[in-house]
C-alpha positions in Angstrom: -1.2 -38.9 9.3 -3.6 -36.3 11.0 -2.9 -33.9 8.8 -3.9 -36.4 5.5 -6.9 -37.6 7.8 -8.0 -33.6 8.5 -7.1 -32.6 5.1 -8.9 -35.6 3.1 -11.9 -36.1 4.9 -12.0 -32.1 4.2 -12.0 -32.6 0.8 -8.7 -31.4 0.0 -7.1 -34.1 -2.2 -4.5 -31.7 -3.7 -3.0 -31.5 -0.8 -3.9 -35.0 0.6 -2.1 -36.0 -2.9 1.1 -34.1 -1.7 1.1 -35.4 1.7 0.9 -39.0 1.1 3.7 -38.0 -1.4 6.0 -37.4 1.2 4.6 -40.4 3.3 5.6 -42.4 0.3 9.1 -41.2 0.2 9.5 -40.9 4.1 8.0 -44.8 4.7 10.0 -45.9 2.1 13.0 -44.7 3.5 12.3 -46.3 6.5 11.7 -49.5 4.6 7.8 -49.4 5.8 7.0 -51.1 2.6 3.2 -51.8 3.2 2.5 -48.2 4.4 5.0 -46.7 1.3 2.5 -48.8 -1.1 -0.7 -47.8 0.3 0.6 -44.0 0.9 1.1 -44.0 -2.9 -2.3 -45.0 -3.9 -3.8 -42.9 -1.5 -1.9 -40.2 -3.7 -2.4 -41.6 -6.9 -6.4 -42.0 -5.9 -6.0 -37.8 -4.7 -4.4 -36.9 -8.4 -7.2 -38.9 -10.4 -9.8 -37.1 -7.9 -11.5 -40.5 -7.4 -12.7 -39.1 -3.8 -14.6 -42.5 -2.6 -11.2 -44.4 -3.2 -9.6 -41.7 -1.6 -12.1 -41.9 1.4 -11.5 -45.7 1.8 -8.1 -45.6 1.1 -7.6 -42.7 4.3 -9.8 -45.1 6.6 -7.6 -47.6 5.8 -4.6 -45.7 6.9 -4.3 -45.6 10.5 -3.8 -49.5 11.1 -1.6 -49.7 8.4 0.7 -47.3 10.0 0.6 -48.5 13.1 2.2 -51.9 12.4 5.0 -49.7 10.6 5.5 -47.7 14.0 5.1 -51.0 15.8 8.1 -52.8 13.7 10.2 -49.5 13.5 9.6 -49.3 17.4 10.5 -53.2 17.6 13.6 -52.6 15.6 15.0 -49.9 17.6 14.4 -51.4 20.9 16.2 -55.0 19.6 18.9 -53.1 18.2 19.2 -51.0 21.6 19.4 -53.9 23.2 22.0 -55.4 21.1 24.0 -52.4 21.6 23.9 -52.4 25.4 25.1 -56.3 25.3 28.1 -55.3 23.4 29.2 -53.0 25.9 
């Protein structure tokens, strides 16, 4: 997320475009469905070169992701626990 951050507020949306490609996939696969959704309009706004979407759409990021790390973080610990009961 730093890296799309540094990189779009830069001005590179090629790359910011590729990055939030592989956010897409990697959030997706992690069943962060809000942040897979937003990661691919942030890549989709990078290909079409609409840069004050793009700008928005980065700003927007951060929180976004953060309630995925906090319900993949939530998951993990519940599950941990769950495993140490069964013991």
């Amino acid at each position: 997320l730093g890296r799309i951050a540094e990189l779009g507020f830069g001005g590179d949306l090629a790359t910011v475009a590729r990055e939030a490609h592989n956010l897409k996939s990697n959030s997706g696969g992690f069943g962060t469905v809000r942040l897979q959704c937003h990661a691919g309009t942030l890549e989709l706004a990078c290909r079409e070169n609409r840069t004050a979407d793009a700008r928005r759409l980065l700003t927007e990021i951060g929180p976004i992701a953060q309630e995925a790390f906090d319900a993949l973080d939530s998951e993990c610990n519940s599950r941990s626990v769950g495993a140490m009961r069964m013991r």
